[in-house]
C-alpha positions in Angstrom: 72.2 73.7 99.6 69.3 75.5 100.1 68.0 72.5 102.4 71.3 72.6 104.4 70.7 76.0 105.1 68.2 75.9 108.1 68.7 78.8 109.4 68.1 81.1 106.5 71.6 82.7 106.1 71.6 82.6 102.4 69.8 84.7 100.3 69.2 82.4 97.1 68.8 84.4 94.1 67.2 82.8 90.7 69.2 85.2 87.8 67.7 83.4 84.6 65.2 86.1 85.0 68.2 88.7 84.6 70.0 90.2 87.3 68.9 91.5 90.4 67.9 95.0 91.0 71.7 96.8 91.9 73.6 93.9 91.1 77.0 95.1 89.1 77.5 91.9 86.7 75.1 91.3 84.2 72.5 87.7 84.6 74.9 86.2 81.3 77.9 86.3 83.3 75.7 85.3 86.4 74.5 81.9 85.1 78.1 80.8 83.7 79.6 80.8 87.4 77.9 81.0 90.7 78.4 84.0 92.3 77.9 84.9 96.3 78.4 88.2 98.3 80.2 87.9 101.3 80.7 90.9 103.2 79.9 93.5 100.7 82.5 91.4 98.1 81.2 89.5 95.1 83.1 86.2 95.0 82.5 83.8 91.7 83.6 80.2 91.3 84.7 78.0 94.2 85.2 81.2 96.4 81.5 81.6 96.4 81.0 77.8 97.1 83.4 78.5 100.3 81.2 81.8 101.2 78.1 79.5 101.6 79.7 76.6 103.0 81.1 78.8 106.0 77.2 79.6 106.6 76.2 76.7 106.6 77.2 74.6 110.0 78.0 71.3 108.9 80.5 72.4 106.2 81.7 75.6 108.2 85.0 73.7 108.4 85.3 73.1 104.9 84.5 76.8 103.9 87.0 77.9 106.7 89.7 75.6 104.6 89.2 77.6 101.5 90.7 80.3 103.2 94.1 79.0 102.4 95.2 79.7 98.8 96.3 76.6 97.8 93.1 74.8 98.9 90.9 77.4 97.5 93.2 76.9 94.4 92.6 73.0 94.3 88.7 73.5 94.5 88.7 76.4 91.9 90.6 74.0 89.4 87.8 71.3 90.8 85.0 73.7 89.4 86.7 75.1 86.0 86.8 70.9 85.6 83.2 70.7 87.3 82.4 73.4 84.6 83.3 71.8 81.4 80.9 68.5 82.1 77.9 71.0 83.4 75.9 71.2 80.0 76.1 67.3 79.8 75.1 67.0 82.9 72.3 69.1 82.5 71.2 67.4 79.4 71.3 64.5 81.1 68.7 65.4 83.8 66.3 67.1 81.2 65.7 64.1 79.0 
């Protein structure tokens, strides 16, 4: 994403190192979901994913269709999904 983002809209934040200085959740509950602010609002989970998308001009139109519930609904059930496979996944690309 962050090569996508060529304008510099997005502020990419590593939390493994703990949580950044004001940041209300603590870095645990940061790594299990992504997190984005938009607006002042913290958004976790495929309503962060939409936040950064609608920065991002070729998948504005994609984070413009998460506005809608039910699509934002389909895309959060995508990541709980997307969620359960991560630690494979990243045992995978380790070894």
């Amino acid at each position: 994403m962050q090569r996508l983002d060529r304008h510099g809209a997005i502020a990419f934040v590593d939390a493994s190192d703990g949580a950044p200085a004001g940041c209300p959740i603590d870095s645990a509950e940061l790594l299990k979901r992504f997190h984005a602010r938009e607006n002042g609002r913290i958004l976790d989970g495929a309503a962060a994913f939409a936040a950064m998308w609608r920065v991002i001009p070729g998948l504005r139109w994609l984070g413009q269709l998460a506005r809608f519930r039910p699509v934002l609904a389909v895309l959060e059930l995508l990541y709980r999904g997307f969620l359960r496979f991560r630690p494979l996944l990243q045992r995978l690309v380790r070894d």
